[in-house]
C-alpha positions in Angstrom: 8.7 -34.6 -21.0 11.7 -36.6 -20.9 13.6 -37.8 -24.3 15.2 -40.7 -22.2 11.8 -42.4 -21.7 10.6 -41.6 -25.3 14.2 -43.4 -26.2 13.3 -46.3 -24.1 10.1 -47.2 -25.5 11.5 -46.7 -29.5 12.2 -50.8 -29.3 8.1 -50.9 -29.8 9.4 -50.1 -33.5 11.9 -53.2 -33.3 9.1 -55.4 -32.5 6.9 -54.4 -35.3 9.6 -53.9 -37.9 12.7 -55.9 -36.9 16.1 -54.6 -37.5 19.6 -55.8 -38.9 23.0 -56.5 -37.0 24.5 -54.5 -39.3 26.7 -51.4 -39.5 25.0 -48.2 -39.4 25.0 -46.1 -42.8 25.2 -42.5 -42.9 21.9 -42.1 -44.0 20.5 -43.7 -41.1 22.4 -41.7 -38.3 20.8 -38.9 -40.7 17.9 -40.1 -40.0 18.4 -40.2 -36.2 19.7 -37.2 -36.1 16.3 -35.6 -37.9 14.0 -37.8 -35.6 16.0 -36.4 -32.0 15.5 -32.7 -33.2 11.9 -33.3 -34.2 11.6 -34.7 -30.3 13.6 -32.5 -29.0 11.2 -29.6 -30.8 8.6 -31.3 -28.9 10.0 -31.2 -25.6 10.5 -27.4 -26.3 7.0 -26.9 -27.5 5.7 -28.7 -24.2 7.7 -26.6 -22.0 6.6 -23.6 -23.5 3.1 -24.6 -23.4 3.2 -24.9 -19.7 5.4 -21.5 -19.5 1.8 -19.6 -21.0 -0.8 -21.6 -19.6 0.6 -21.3 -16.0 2.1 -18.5 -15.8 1.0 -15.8 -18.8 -2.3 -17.4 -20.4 -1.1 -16.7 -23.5 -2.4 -18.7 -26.6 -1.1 -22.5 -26.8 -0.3 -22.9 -30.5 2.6 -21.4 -32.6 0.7 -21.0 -36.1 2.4 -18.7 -39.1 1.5 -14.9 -39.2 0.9 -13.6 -42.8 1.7 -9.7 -42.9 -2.2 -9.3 -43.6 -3.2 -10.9 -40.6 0.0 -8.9 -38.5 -1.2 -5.6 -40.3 -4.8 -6.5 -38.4 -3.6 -7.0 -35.5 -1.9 -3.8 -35.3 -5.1 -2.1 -35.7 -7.0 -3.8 -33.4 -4.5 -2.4 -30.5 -4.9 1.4 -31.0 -8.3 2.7 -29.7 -10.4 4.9 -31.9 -7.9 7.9 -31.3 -5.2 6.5 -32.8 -3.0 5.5 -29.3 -2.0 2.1 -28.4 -3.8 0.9 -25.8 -1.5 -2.1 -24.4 -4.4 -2.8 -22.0 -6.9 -4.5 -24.5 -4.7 -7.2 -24.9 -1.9 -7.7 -21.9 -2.0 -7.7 -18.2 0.7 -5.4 -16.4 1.8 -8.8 -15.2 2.1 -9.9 -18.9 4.2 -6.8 -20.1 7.0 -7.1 -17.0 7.0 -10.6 -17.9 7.9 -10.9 -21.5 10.2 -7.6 -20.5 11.7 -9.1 -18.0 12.5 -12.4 -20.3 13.5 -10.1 -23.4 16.0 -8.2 -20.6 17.7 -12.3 -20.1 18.0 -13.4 -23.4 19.1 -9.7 -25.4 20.6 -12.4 -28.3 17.3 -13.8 -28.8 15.4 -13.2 -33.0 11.9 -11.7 -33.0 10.9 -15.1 -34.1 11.9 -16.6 -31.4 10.4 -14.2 -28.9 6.9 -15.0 -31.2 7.3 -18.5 -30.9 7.2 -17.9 -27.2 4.8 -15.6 -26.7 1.8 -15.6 -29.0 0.1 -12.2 -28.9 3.8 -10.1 -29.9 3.2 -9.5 -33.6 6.1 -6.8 -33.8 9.4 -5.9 -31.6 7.5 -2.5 -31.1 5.3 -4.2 -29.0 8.4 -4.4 -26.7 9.4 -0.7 -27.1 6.1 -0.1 -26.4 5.8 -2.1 -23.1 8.7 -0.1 -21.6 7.2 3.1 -21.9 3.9 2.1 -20.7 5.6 0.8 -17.6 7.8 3.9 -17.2 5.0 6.1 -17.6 2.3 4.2 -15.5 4.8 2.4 -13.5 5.1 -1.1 -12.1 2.8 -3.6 -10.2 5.1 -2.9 -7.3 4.9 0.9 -7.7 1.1 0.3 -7.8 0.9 -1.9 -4.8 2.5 0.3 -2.8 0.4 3.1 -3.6 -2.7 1.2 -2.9 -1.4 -0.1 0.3 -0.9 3.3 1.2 -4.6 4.3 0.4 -5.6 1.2 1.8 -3.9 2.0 5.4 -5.3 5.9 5.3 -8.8 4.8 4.3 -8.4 2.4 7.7 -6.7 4.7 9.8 -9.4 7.4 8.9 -12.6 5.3 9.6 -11.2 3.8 12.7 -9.9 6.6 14.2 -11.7 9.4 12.8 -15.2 8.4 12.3 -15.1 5.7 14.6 -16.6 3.0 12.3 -15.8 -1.1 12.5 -13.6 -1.7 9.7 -13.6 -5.4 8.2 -11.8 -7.2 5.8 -14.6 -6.6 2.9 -13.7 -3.0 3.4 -10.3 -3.6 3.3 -10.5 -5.4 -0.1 -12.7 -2.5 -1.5 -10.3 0.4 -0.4 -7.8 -1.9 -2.6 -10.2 -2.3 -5.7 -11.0 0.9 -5.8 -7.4 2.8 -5.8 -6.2 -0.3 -8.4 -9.0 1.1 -10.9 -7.9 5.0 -10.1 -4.3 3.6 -11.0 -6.0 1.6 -14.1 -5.2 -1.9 -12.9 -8.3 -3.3 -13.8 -7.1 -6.9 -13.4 -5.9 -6.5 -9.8 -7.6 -8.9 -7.5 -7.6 -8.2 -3.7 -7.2 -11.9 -2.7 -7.0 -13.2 1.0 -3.2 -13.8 0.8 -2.7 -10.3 -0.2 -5.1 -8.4 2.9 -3.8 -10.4 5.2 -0.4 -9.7 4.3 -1.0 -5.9 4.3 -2.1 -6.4 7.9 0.8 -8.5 8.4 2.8 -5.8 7.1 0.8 -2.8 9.3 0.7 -5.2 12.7 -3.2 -5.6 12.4 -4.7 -8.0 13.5 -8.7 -9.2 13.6 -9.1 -9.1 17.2 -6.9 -6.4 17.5 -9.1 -4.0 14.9 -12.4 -5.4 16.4 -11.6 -4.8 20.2 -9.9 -0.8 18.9 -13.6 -0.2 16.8 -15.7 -1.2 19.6 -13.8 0.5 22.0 -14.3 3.8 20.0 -18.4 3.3 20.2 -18.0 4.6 23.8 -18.2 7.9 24.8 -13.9 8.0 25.2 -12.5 9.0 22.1 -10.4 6.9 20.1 -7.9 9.9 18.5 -7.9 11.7 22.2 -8.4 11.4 25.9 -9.6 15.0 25.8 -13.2 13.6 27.9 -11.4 13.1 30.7 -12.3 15.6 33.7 -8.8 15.5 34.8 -7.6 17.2 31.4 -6.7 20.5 32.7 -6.9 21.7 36.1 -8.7 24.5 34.8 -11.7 22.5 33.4 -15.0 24.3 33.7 -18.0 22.8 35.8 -20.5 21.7 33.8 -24.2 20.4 35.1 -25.2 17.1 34.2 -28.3 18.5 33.0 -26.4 21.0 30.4 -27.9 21.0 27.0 -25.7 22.1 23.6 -27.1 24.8 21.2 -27.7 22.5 17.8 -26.0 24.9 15.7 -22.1 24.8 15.8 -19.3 27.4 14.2 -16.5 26.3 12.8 -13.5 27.3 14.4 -10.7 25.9 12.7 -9.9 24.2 8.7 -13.5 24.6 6.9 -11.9 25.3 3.5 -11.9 21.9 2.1 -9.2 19.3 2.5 -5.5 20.8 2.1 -1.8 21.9 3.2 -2.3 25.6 3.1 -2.9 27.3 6.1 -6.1 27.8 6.3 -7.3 24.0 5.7 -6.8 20.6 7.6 -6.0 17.2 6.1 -7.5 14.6 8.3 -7.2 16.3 11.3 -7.3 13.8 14.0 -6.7 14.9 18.1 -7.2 18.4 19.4 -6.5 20.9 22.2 -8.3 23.2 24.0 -6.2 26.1 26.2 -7.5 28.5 28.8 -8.0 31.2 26.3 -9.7 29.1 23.5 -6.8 28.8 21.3 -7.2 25.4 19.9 -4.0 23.0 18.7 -5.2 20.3 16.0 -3.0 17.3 15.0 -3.5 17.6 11.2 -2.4 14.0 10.9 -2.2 13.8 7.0 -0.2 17.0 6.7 2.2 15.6 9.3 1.8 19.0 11.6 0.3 20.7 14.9 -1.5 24.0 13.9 -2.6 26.7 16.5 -6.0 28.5 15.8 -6.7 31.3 17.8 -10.0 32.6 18.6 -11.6 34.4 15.7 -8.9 34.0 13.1 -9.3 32.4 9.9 -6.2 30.4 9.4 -3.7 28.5 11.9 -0.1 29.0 12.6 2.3 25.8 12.2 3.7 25.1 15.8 5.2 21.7 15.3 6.6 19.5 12.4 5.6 20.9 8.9 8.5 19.7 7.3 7.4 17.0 5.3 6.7 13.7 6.2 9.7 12.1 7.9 11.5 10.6 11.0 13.6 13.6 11.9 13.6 15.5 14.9 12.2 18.5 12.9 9.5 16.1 11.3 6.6 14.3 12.2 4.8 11.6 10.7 1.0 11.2 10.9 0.6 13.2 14.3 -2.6 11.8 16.1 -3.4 13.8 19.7 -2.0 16.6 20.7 -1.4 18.4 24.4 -0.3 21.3 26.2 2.3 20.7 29.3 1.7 24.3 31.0 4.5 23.8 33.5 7.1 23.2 30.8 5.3 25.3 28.3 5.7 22.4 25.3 3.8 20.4 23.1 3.6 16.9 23.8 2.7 14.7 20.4 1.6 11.6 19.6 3.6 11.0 16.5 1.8 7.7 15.7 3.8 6.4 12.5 7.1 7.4 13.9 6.5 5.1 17.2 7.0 7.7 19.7 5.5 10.3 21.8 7.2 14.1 21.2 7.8 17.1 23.2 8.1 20.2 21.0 8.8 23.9 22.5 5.9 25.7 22.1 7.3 29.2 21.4 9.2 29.3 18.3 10.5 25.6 18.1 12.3 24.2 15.1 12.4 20.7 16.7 11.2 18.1 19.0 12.4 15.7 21.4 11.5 12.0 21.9 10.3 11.1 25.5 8.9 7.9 24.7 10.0 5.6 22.1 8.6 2.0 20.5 4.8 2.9 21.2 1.5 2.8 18.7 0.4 5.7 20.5 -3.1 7.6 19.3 -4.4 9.2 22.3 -2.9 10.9 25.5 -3.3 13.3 28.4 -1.7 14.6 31.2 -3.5 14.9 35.1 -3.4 17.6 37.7 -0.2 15.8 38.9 1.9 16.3 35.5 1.7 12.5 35.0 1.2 11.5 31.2 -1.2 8.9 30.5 -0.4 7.5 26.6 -2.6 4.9 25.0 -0.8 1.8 22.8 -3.2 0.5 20.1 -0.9 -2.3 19.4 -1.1 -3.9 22.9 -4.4 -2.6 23.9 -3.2 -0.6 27.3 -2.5 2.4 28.8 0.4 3.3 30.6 1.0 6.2 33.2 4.3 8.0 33.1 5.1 9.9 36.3 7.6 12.9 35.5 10.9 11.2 34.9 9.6 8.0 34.2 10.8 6.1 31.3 8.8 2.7 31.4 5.6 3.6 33.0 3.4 1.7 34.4 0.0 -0.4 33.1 -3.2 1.5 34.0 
């Protein structure tokens, strides 16, 4: 609304009234003065009208609180226990808003604050924002959280159980951690999944060609299958059958970090003598089982999540180089493949950096063969290769 145009059109009045060439009295500028503060309270009120329809949804009209009616309304927001449950009545989006517009304008009356925003009956209600924020946190505390739990519930299906992962399931995994994190009015629009994938360098075709890849009988976590794997590789007929009934051999105890469970264990290696090394991808470590014991032994990272050289960060595959007696590890989040002593080591070193690896494995010849989820090859790395070469 613009008080020039109002100001424009006021000679509608001269044309029904008339007026004098005469000198203006005081009572008249007054006058004037009462009737531009009256429109200039209009243009106000607009504005503001626009300000909570748009952008908060709060209620359009400014009507007068009696201390009855503010006494109800203080009721109405505690739950039958007695605590104030902000959630009945604002949006986390709401709170950081009228916060974030109290924190600009510290000089501004409680009446003003009311005029602006309908549903605050008290200054408590502010007080009592704040320490729902600090307690539950902030829409961007949340989103990261669920992005998080959005890109482990992916990674896990994918890679782990080998399932086709779509964008419905994307929005679900997103739903469902906003309600754990009670943000009940979270929506998992198309702006915001496609942004996550954005953010995690997923694409459709990308996730579609990985899934259907991983119905084949080659593993999407590890190249273990392939014959070449160890030199050592037992003959097996093509007529073997499998006893039904497994063992469990390594983890079993539930999901955990202690040493005798796994947390999403992912790729896994088998030695001559049966001791197995699993990447326990969620706990960021390699853990040796040997044969018969009931807990593993930490051989590689184990030191937290992180990008250090002492640290690894969501470890997929996981294999043996004999001739240099090391571990060599995808370390899938950190964008490089690791070798790590395998006696004693406190460290690792990077062989190959900038790479999505998830899968490797290493011929009769000592040539590494790494797989890169983000531009759907496979390269071979001939011993003291640095670029290797599309296979």
């Amino acid at each position: 609304m613009k008080l020039l145009n109002i100001a424009k059109h006021l000679h509608l009045a001269q044309t029904e009234y008339g007026f004098e060439n005469s000198a203006t009295t005081t009572d008249e500028i007054f006058a004037a003065k009462q009737l531009f503060e009256v429109l200039k309270s209009l243009k106000d009120s607009y504005f503001s009208e626009l300000y909570t329809n748009d952008t908060l949804e709060f209620e359009d009209e400014y009507d007068e609180m009696t201390d009855e009616e503010e006494n109800d309304e203080e009721i109405d927001d505690y739950d039958e226990n007695g605590y104030f449950n902000l959630q009945n009545r604002f949006t986390l989006e709401e709170m950081e808003n009228i916060i974030e517009w109290v924190d600009q304008h510290p000089n501004a009356r409680f009446a003003t604050i009311s005029n602006r925003f309908k549903k605050i009956k008290s200054m408590n209600y502010i007080t009592r924002f704040r320490e729902y924020i600090k307690n539950n946190g902030t829409r961007s505390d949340k989103l990261e959280k669920i992005k998080e739990f959005m890109f482990d519930q992916f990674y896990l299906k994918r890679a782990i159980e080998k399932d086709a992962v779509h964008d419905t399931d994307l929005e679900l995994y997103a739903i469902q951690k906003a309600r754990e994190l009670n943000w009940d009015e979270f929506k998992a629009s198309k702006s915001f999944i496609n942004s996550f994938k954005r953010q995690n360098r997923i694409s459709s075709r990308r996730v579609n060609k990985i899934i259907t890849r991983t119905k084949s009988k080659k593993q999407f976590c590890s190249l273990n299958d392939y014959p070449s794997r160890s030199p050592s590789s037992t003959n097996i007929h093509p007529n073997a059958r499998w006893q039904q009934n497994g063992i469990t051999v390594a983890g079993g105890n539930r999901q955990g970090n202690g040493i005798n469970q796994l947390s999403n264990p992912c790729g896994l290696y088998v030695d001559d003598d049966q001791t197995i090394y699993v990447a326990d991808r969620t706990n960021h470590r390699i853990v040796e089982w040997k044969r018969g014991v009931t807990s593993g032994q930490v051989v590689a990272g184990g030191n937290g999540q992180g990008s250090g050289d002492h640290q690894l960060d969501n470890p997929t595959d996981v294999i043996i180089d004999k001739e240099r007696d090391s571990l060599i590890i995808c370390d899938y989040s950190n964008r490089r493949v690791v070798r790590w002593p395998r006696r004693n080591g406190t460290s690792g070193e990077t062989i190959i950096s900038n790479i999505a690896c998830v899968g490797l494995t290493m011929d009769e010849n000592g040539s590494l063969y790494v797989t890169d989820v983000e531009k759907d090859e496979v390269r071979r790395y001939r011993r003291g290769e640095s670029q290797g070469t599309v296979v």
